[in-house]
N, C-alpha and C positions, 0 to 999 in steps of 0.2 A: 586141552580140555577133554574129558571123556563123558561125553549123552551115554544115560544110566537111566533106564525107567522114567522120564520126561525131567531128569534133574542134571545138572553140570555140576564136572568134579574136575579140581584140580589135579595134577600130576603128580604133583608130591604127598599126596595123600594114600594111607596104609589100604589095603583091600579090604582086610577086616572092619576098618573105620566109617568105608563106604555102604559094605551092605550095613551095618549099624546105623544106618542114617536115614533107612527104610522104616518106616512110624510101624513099630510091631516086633521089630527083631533089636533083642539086644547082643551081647557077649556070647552067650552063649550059643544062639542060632547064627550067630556071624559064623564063629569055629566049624561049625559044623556044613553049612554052606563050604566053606574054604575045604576042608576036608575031603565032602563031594566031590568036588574040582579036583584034588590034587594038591593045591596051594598052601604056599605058608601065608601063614595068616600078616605077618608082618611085612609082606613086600608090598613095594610103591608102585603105583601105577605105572609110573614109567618105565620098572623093571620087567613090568608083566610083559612087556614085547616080546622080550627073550620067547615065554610062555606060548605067544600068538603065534609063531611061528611052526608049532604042529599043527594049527587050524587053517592057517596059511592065508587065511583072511578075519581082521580082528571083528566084522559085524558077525562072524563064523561063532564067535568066541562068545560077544556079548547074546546073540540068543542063545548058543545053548546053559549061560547063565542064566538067563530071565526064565530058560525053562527048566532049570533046576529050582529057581528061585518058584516057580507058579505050580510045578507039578507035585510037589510038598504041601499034600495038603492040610496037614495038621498045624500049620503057620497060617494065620492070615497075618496080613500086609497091609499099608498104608489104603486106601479108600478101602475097597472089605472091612479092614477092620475100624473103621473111623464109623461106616456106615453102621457095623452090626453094634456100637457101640450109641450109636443115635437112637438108632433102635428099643433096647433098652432101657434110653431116657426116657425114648415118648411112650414106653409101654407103662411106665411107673408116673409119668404125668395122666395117661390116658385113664388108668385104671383109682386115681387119685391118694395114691400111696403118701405115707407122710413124706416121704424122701422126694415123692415125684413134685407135691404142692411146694416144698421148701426149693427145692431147683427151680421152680417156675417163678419163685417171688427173690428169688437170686440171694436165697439167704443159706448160712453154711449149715450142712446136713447132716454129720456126725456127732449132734450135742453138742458143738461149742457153741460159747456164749457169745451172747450178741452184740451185751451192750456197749461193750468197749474192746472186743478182740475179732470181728467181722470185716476186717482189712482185706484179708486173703479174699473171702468170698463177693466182696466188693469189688476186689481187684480183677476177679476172674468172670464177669458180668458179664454175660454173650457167649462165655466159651461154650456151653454146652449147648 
């Protein structure tokens, strides 16, 4: 198992797939992350040992990850970005925008109709 930013990853899983799995970075900030590093983006956890032995110790490896991953700042990342995303909602509830009243009474916000296609927005009740 490898502890990644308060989260557990299997061995058999790709690098790229891992940082992909941080709420904010998709495909294309995965690459680029890997790139940073050195890495191909397709090697498995378990390969990366090979890798850890220029660092000569792997918590070596994993912070100077998380500080390639934190010192980029034109990314935010999982809380940052969930937060600054909250944000947002409570400024459009706060300020009583049509969109912020429709989020508050959990009803869908882009013009779709209510009467009979408000599944999704029912379904998603609390997320925000």
């Amino acid at each position: 198992m490898w502890l990644f930013l308060g989260k557990k990853y299997d061995m058999n899983i790709k690098f790229s797939s891992m940082i992909q799995d941080l709420f904010g970075y998709g495909k294309h900030h995965s690459l680029e992350v890997c790139c940073a590093l050195g890495l191909n983006p397709k090697i498995k956890l378990k390969d990366l040992k090979q890798k850890l032995e220029i660092y000569k110790d792997p918590e070596n490896f994993q912070k100077h990850l998380e500080n390639v991953i934190k010192e980029n700042k034109e990314y935010l990342y999982d809380f940052k970005l969930k937060s600054k995303l909250n944000d947002r909602l409570e400024k459009l509830k706060k300020i009583k925008n049509r969109r912020g009243i429709r989020l508050s009474l959990k009803l869908p916000v882009r013009g779709q109709r209510t009467q009979t296609n408000s599944k999704t927005a029912r379904k998603f009740r609390g997320f925000y």
